[in-house]
N, C-alpha and C positions, 0 to 999 in steps of 0.2 A: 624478555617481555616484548620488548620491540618487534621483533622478528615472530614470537607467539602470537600474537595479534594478527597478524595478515594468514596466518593460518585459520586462525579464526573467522576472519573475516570470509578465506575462501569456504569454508565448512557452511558459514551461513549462507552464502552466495550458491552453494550447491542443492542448500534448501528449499533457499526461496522458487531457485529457477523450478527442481522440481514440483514441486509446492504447486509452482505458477500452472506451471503445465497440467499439470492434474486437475487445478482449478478452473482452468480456462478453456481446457479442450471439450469442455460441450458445448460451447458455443460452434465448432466447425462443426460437432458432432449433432447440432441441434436437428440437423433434417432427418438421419436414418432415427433417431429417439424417438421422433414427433413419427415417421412411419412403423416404430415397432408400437407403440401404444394406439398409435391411430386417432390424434390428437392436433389440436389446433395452436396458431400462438398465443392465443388468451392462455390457452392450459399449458402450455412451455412457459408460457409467461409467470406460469404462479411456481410452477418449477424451481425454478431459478428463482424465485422472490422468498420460499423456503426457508433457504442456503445462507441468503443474504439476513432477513429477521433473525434466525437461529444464531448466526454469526455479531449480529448487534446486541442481543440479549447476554449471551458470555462475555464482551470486549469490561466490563466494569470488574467482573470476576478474576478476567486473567488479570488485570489490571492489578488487583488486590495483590490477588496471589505473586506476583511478579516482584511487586516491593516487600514483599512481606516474605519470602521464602527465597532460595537459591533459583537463580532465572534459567540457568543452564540446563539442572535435572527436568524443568518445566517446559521446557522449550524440547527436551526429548522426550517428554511425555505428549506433549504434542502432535511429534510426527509420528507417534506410535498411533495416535489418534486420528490423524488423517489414512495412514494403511489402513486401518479396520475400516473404517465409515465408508473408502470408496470401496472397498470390496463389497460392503450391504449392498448399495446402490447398485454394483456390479450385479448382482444374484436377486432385483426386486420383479416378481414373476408380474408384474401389473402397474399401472399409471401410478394409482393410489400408493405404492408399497414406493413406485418410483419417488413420487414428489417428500412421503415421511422419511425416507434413506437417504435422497439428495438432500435434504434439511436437512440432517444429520451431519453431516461433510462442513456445516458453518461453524460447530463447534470449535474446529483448528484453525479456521481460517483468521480466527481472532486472537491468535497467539503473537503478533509481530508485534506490539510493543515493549516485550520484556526482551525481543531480541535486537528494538534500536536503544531499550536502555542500556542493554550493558554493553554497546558498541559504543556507544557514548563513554562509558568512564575505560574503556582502553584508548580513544582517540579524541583529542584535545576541542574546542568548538572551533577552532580557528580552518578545523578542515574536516568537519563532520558531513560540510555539505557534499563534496566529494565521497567522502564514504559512503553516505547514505545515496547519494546517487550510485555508484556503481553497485550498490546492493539492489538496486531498484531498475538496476538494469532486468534484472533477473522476472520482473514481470511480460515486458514486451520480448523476450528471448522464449520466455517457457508457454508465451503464446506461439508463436514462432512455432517451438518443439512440439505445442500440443495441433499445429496443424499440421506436420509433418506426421505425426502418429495417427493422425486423426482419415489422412488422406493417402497416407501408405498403407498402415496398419490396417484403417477402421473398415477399408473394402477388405480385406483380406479374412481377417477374424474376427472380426466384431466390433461393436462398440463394447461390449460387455469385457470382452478380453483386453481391449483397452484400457480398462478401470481397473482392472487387475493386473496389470503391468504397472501403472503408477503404483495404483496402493502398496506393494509388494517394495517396492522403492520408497517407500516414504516409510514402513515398520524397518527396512535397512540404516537409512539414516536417523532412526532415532538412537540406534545401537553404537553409532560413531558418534551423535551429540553427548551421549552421555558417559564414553569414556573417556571423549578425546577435547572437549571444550572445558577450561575450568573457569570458575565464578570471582568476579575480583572488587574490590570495595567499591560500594557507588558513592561517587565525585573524588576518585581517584586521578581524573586526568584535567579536575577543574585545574585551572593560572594557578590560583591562592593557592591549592593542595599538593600541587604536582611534586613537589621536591620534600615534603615530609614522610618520615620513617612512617609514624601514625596520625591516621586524620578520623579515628573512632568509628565505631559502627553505626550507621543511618539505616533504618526500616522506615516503614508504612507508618506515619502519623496523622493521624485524623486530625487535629487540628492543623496539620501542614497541607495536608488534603484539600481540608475545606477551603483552604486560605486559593487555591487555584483558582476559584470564582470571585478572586478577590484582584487579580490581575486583568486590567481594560484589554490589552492585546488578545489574551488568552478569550478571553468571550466572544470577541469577533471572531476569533480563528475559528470557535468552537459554532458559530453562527455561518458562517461562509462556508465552512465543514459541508452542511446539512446537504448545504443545495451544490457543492463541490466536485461529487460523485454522482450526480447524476446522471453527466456524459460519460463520466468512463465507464458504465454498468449498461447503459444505451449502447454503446460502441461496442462493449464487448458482448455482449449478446447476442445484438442485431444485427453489426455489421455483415460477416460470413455470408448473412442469410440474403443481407439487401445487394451483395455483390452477385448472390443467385439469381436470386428471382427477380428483383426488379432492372439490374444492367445487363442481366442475362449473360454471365462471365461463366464458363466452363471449369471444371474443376480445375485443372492447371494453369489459368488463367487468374485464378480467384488466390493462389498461392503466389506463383511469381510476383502480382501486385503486392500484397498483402505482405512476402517476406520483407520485399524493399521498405515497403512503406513504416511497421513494426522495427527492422532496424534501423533505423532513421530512429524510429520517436525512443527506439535504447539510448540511443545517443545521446537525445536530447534531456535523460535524465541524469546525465553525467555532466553535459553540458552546461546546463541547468544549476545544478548544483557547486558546480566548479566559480560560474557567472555568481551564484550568492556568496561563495564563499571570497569572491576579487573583492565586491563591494562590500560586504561587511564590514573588513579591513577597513575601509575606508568611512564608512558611515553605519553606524547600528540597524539602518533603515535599508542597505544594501539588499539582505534578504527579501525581502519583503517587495520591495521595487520592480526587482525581477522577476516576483510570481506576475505584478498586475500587469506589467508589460505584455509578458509571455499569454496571458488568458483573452487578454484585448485581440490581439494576433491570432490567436487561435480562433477564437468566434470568428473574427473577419475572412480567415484562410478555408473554415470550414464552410462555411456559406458559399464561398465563391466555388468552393471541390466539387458539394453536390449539386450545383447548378449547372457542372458542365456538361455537353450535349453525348447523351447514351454511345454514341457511333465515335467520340473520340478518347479511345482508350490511355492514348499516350501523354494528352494530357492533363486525364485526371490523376493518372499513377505519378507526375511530377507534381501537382497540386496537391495532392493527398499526403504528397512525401514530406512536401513543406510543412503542413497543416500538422504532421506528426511529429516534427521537432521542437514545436515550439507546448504541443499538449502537455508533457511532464516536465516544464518548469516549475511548476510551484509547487510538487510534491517534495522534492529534497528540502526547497526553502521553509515549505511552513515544517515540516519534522523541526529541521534543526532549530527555527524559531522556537518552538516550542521548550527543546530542552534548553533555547537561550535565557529563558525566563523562568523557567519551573527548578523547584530543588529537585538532587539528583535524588531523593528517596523517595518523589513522587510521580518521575516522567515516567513510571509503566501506567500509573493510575492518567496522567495528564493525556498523555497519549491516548489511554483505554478509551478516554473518556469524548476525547477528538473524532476517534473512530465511532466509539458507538452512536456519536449525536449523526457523523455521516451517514451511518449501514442503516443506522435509525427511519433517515429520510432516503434514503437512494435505492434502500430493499425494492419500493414502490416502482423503482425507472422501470424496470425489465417490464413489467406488467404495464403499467402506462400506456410505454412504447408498444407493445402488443396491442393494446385495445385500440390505441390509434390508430395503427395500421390496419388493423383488422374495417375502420371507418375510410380511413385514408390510404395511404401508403408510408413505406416504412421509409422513407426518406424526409417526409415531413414530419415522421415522429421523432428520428436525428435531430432533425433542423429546429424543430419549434423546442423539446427538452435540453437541446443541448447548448442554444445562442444565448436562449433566456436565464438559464441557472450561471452560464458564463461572464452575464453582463451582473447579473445579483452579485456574482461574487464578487466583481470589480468594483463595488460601492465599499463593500466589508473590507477589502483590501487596501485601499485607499483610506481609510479610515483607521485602520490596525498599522500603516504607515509610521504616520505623526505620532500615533501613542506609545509603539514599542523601544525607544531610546529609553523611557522613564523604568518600564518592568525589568531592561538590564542593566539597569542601572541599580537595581533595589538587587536583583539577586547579585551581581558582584559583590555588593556592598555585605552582603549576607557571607558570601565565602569567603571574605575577607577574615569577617568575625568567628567564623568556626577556625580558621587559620591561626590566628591570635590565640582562639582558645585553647587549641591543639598545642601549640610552639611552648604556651605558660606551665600546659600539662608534662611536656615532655622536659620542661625546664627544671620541676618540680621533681619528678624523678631523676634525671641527675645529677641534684644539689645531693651533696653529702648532709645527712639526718644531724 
C-alpha cells in the first residue's frame, strides 16, 4: 500500500497537470478566440465567467456523489467528461455556440474534491500538506504546458486543434483512472484508525453534513473562500493579455517571463504546504499562520510588480518572481485545514462546498476585470480586484486562527471514539461464543 500510493498520487498528478492545461490555455489563447469571433473583453469576459458558474453549480453534486459512491470510478468519469466538452468547444462554429461549449467544460473542472478526499485516507494529516502541494503543483506547471501549446502549437494549427489535443488526453486518462486507481476506506489513514484491521464503512450522512456549519473555523474558511479566488481567476485570465497589450511584451518575451515566474509560484505550493505542515507539528494554528502571512506578502509584492516602470523588464520579471512564491501558500494550508476538522465521510461534500462558495463569488472576477479595463486599464483591474479581496481574506484568516485548535480538537476526539468502538467490535468477534 505504501509504495501503491505514490503511484497514485502520480496518476492524479498527471491529471491535474493535464487537467490544468487544458483549463488554463485560453487564457494565452485568449487573443486568436477574441479575433476568430471578433469580440471584445466584456464578451471574453462572459466566456470565461460560463465555465466558471457551471463549474460552481456542480461542486455540491460531485460533492454528494463523492461521499456517497466510489470516488475513483468518478474521478474517471470525470476526465471522460473533460475529453468530450473540450472537443464541443473545439468544433463551436460561432461566439454564442463558443460561450454554451466553454460553459460546458465547468462541469469537470469541479471534480477535485473526491480526488483530495481520497488522497487523504491514503496519506496521514501530519503530511497532507506536502501531498496536496505537490499535487498543486500541477496547476502553475499545466499553465506553463498550456502556454507552451498555446505559442507553438496555437500559431501552427489552431486554437481549435489545440482543444482537441487536450481533450483527446483527458478521455485517455480516464481509461487509466479507472483501471488503475483503487478505492480505500475513508479515515483509513486517521492516528486513531491507522493500525486497525476494521474501522467500518463511513458514507454521506446528512446529519454529519449539516453538522459542517456547525464548525467556526470551517465558516470563515468557507467566507474567506468567496473573496479568495478572485485574484487567481483575475491573473489567470488577464494576465497573458496585460503582458501584450499594455507592457507591450512580444510573444517570446511574454513566455520566457511568464515560464520563470509560474515556476517559482509551482514551488511555492510545495513550499507552502511543506511550511504548514513544520508548524502544525508544533501548533494546531501552524497551518493557518502561514496562509495569512503568505497573502499579506503577496498583496504588498503584487502592488510594488505592477508599479514598476514599462522600460524595466528585468526587474519586474524578478518582482513578479517574488510575488509568485509567496501567492500559493494558502491553498495547501486551507485544503488540509479543512480535512483537519471535517469527518472523513464528509470532506468531498466539505470541500464541494469550499469551492462552490469560491467559483460562487470569483465566476464574476473574469468579467469584472474586463469591464474595468474596458473603463480603465487592465492593470488597475489586477491592482484594485486583487489587493482588496487579499486584505478581506486576511481579516477571515486571522480570525479562523484562534478558533481552529478547538474544531481539532472535537474531531480527534470523534476518531478516538470510532476507534474505541471499532477495537470493542472486533473484540466481540474474537471472544469465543
Amino acid at each position: 500500500m505504501k509504495r501503491y500510493r505514490w503511484f497514485v498520487v502520480a496518476v492524479f498528478f498527471c491529471f491535474m497537470l493535464l487537467h490544468q492545461a487544458d483549463k488554463l490555455l485560453i487564457g494565452p489563447l485568449t487573443t486568436p478566440i477574441m479575433e476568430t469571433f471578433g469580440i471584445n473583453e466584456a464578451q471574453m469576459g462572459a466566456a470565461f465567467t460560463g465555465a466558471l458558474l457551471v463549474g460552481a453549480v456542480f461542486y455540491p453534486l460531485w460533492g454528494y456523489l463523492y461521499d456517497r459512491y466510489a470516488r475513483a470510478k468518478l474521478l474517471a468519469l470525470a476526465s471522460l467528461l473533460w475529453g468530450a466538452t473540450t472537443w464541443l468547444s473545439a468544433i463551436a462554429p460561432s461566439y454564442r455556440a463558443f460561450v454554451a461549449t466553454r460553459a460546458s467544460t465547468g462541469i469537470d473542472d469541479s471534480s477535485y474534491p473526491g480526488l483530495y478526499s481520497l488522497i487523504s485516507d491514503y496519506f496521514g494529516p501530519q503530511v497532507r500538506g506536502k501531498i496536496y502541494g505537490f499535487l498543486q503543483l500541477s496547476a502553475p506547471l499545466g499553465y506553463i504546458l498550456g502556454m507552451v501549446l498555446s505559442l507553438i502549437l496555437g500559431e501552427r494549427i489552431g486554437w481549435r486543434a489545440v482543444f482537441y489535443l487536450t481533450g483527446s488526453l483527458g478521455i485517455l486518462l480516464a481509461f487509466v483512472i479507472y483501471l488503475g486507481v483503487r478505492e480505500v476506506p475513508r479515515g483509513k489513514s486517521e492516528p486513531e484508525l491507522a493500525g486497525l484491521e476494521e474501522i467500518g464503512v463511513y458514507r454521506f450522512n446528512w446529519v454529519v453534513a449539516l453538522g459542517l456549519f456547525r464548525k467556526p473555523t470551517l465558516l470563515l474558511l468557507f467566507v474567506q473562500g468567496f473573496f479568495g479566488v478572485f485574484p487567481w481567476n483575475t491573473i489567470t485570465y488577464w494576465f497573458f493579455r496585460y503582458l501584450e497589450v499594455e507592457r507591450d511584451y512580444p510573444p517570446e518575451a511574454v513566455l520566457s517571463t511568464m515560464v520563470v515566474a509560474v515556476t517559482v509560484l509551482a514551488g511555492g505550493y510545495f513550499v507552502g504546504g511543506a511550511a504548514g505542515d513544520y508548524l502544525f507539528k508544533r501548533t494546531p494554528r501552524g497551518r493557518l499562520i502561514v496562509a495569512t502571512v503568505a497573502v499579506l506578502i503577496g498583496a504588498l509584492l503584487l502592488t510594488i510588480t505592477l508599479n514598476v516602470p514599462l522600460q524595466d523588464r528585468g526587474l519586474f520579471a524578478v518582482l513578479l518572481s517574488a510575488t509568485a512564491l509567496f501567492i500559493p501558500f494558502a491553498a495547501p494550508n486551507v485544503i488540509s485545514t479543512v480535512y483537519d476538522i471535517t469527518e472523513p465521510e464528509v470532506r468531498s461534500t466539505a470541500l464541494a462546498v469550499q469551492y462552490f462558495i469560491e467559483s460562487a463569488g470569483a465566476a464574476l472576477a473574469p468579467l469584472i476585470a474586463g469591464l474595468i479595463a474596458t473603463r480603465s486599464s487592465l492593470q488597475a483591474a489586477i491592482l484594485i480586484i486583487c489587493v482588496s479581496t487579499w486584505l478581506v481574506c486576511t481579516v477571515f484568516l486571522l480570525i479562523a486562527t484562534r478558533l481552529v485548535p478547538r474544531d481539532i480538537h472535537a474531531l480527534r476526539s470523534q476518531m478516538r471514539q470510532r476507534a474505541e468502538r471499532a477495537m470493542a467490535a472486533q473484540a466481540a468477534q474474537s471472544s469465543p461464543s
